[in-house]
N, C-alpha and C positions, 0 to 999 in steps of 0.2 A: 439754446438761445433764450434769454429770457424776454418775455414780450412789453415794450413798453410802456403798456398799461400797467402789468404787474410793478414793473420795476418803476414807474409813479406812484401809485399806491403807498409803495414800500415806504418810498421815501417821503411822501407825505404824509404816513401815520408816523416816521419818527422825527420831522420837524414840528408836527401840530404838538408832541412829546416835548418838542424842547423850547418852545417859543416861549411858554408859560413860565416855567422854570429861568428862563435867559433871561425875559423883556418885560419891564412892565407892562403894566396894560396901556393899549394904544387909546389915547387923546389926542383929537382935536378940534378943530371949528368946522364946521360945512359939512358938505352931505358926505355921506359915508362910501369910502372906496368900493368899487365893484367888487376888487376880489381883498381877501383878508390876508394879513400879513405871512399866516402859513402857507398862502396857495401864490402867494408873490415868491414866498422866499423856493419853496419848490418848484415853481418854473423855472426859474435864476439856476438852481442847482440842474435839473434836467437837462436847458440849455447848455450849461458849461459840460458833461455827461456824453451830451452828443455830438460835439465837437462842429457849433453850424457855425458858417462862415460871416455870420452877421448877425446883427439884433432884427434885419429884416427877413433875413433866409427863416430862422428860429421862427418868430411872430409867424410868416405864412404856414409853416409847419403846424404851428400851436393851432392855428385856423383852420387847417384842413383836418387834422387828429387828432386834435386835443378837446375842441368846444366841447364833447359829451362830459369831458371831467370837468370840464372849467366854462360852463353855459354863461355867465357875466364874464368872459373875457371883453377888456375894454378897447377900444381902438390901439393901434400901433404905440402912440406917443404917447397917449395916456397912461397904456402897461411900462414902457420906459421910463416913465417920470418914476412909477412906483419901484420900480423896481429900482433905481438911483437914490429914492428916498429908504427902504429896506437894505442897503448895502451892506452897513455893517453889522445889520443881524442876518442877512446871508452868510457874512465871512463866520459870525459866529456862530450859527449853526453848521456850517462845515464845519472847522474845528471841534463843535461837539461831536459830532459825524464820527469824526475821525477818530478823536479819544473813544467813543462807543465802542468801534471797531475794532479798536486795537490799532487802529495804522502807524501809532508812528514808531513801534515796537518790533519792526519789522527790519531785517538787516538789510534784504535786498528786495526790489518789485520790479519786474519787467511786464511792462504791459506792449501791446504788439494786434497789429490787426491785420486779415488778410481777406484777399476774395475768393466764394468759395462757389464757383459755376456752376450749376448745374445743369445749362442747356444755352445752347445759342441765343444772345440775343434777340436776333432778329427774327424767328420765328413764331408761329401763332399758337394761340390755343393756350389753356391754362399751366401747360410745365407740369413739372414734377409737385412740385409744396405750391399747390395755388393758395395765397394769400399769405405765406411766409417767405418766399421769395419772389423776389424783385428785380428790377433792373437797375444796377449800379455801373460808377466808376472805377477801375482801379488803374494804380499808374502802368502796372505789369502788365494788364492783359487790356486796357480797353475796356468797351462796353460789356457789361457781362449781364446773363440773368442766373440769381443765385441769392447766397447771402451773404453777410458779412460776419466774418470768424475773430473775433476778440479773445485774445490770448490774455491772462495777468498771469506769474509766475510769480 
C-alpha cells in the first residue's frame, strides 16, 4: 500500500515538472495566493485520487493530514476559489500525467477496491498494523478495522 504522503510527493514533484513547461508564468494584481499553482493543482489531482464525497469531506481531510505538506493551506472557500481558477491547468496536467505514463496506450484497466479486516471493529487496543490500519466502511461487511485493497489490472 502506498502511503499518501509518498504518493503526494510523487505527484507533486511531477506537476511542479509540468506547470513550467504547460503555463506561463502566473500574473496578477494583489497579494499573492497562499498556495502556488503546483500545490493547487496537486491537491485537485489528490482529491479526485481519493474518491471524497465532497470539496468539504476533502478540505477536512486536507486539514487534519495534509497541513504538514501544505502549512499555508487557506480557508475552505478560499482553496475553492483557486482551485476553480487552476482548472484547466489541472485538466492539463492530468492529460500530461497521463501521456508520461503511458495511459492511454493501454487496451484494457480494471481498477477495483476491497476491504481488507484485519480485526474486529469494535475492539481495543492498537490491532494488528497500528497506524496502517484503520477503521472503515465497506458495503459487504460493514464497519471493519483494516485497510483498504486497490486492485488496477
Amino acid at each position: 500500500m502506498v502511503a499518501p504522503d509518498t504518493f503526494l510527493t510523487t505527484v507533486y514533484v511531477m506537476v511542479d515538472d509540468c506547470c513550467p513547461s504547460q503555463f506561463p508564468p502566473e500574473v496578477h494584481s494583489g497579494p499573492r495566493a497562499s498556495l502556488s499553482r503546483s500545490e493547487v493543482i496537486t491537491l485537485g489531482l489528490f482529491g479526485q485520487w481519493a474518491c471524497f464525497p465532497g470539496e468539504r469531506a476533502f478540505y477536512r481531510y486536507a486539514q487534519q493530514h495534509l497541513r504538514a505538506a501544505f502549512p499555508t493551506l487557506p480557508h475552505r472557500t478560499q482553496f475553492n476559489r483557486l482551485l476553480r481558477r487552476h482548472y484547466t491547468g489541472l485538466i492539463a496536467c492530468f492529460l500530461h500525467l497521463v501521456d508520461l505514463l503511458d495511459g492511454r496506450h493501454v487496451l484494457y484497466e480494471a481498477l477495483d477496491s476491497s476491504a481488507v479486516p484485519t480485526r474486529e471493529a469494535k475492539r481495543r487496543g492498537g490491532g494488528w498494523f497500528p497506524g496502517l490500519a484503520d477503521i472503515g466502511w465497506s458495503n459487504r461487511l460493514g464497519w471493519y478495522e483494516g485497510c483498504h485493497l486497490l486492485s488496477a489490472v
